[in-house]
C-alpha positions as CSV (number, residue, x, y, z in Angstrom):
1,X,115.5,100.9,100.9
2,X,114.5,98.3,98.8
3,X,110.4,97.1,98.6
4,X,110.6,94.3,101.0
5,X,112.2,96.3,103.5
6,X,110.0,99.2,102.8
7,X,107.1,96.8,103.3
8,X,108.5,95.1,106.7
9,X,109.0,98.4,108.0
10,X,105.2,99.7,107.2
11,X,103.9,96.3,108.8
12,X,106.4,97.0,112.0
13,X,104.9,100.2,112.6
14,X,101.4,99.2,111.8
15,X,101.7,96.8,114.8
16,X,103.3,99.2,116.9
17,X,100.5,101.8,116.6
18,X,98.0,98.8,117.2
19,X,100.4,98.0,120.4
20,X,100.2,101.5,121.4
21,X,96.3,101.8,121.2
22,X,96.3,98.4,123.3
23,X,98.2,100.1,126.2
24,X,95.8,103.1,126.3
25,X,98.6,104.9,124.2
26,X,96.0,107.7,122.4
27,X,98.7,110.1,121.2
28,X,101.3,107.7,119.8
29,X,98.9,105.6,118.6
30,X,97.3,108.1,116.1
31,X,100.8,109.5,115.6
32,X,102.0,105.6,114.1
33,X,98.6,105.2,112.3
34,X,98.9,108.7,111.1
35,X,102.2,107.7,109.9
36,X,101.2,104.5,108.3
37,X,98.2,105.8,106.1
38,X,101.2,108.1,104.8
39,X,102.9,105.5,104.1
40,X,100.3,103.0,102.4
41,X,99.0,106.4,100.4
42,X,102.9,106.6,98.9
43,X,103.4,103.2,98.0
44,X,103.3,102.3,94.2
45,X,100.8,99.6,92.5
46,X,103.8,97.2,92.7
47,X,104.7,97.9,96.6
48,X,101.4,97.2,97.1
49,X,100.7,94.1,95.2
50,X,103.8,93.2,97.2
51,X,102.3,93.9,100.6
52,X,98.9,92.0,99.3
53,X,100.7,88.9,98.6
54,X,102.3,88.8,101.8
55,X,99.0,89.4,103.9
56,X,96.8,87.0,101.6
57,X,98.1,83.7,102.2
58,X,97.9,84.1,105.6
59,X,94.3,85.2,105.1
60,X,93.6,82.6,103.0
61,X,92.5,85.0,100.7
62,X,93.1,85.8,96.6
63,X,96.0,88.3,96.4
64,X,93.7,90.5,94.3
65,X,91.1,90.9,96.6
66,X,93.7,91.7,99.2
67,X,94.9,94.5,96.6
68,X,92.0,95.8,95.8
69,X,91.3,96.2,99.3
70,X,94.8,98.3,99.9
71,X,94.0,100.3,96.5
72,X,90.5,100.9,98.3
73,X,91.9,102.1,101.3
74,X,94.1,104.3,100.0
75,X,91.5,106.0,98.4
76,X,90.1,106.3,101.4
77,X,92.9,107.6,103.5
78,X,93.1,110.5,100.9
79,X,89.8,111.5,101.2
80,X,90.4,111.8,104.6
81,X,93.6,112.8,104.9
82,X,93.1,116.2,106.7
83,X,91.8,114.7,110.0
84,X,94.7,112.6,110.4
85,X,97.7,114.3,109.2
86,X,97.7,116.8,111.7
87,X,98.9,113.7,114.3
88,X,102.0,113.5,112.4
């Protein structure tokens, strides 16, 4: 799988799991965002920069900050890893 599609496939199901929590969805919901942290925790400093610079311009904001924010999260989601990963 190259980056891209690795990316497009982490947005997908980041959407889905917002979708899911929309509908009322509980379970698959924290399943999907269970298995997105996962996913964003695994990327590499270039999969993310990757991901940043396709959520900044949209945003309107510097790629940078949009990584920072993604490196920050990650952080984050492995501090906190034990309450979630039990959804997967």
């Amino acid at each position: 799988m190259t980056v891209k599609e690795s990316i497009r496939y982490h947005l997908i199901e980041a959407v889905r799991a917002s979708a899911a929590e929309a509908e009322g969805k509980e379970k698959l919901a924290r399943r999907l965002h269970a298995a997105t942290k996962m996913r964003l925790i695994n990327m590499s400093d270039d999969e993310l920069w990757e991901l940043a610079v396709i959520l900044a311009i949209p945003q309107g904001k510097p790629v940078q900050q949009v990584f920072h924010g993604f490196k920050q999260a990650v952080e984050e989601h492995k501090s906190t890893m034990k309450e979630w990963v039990g959804d997967l």
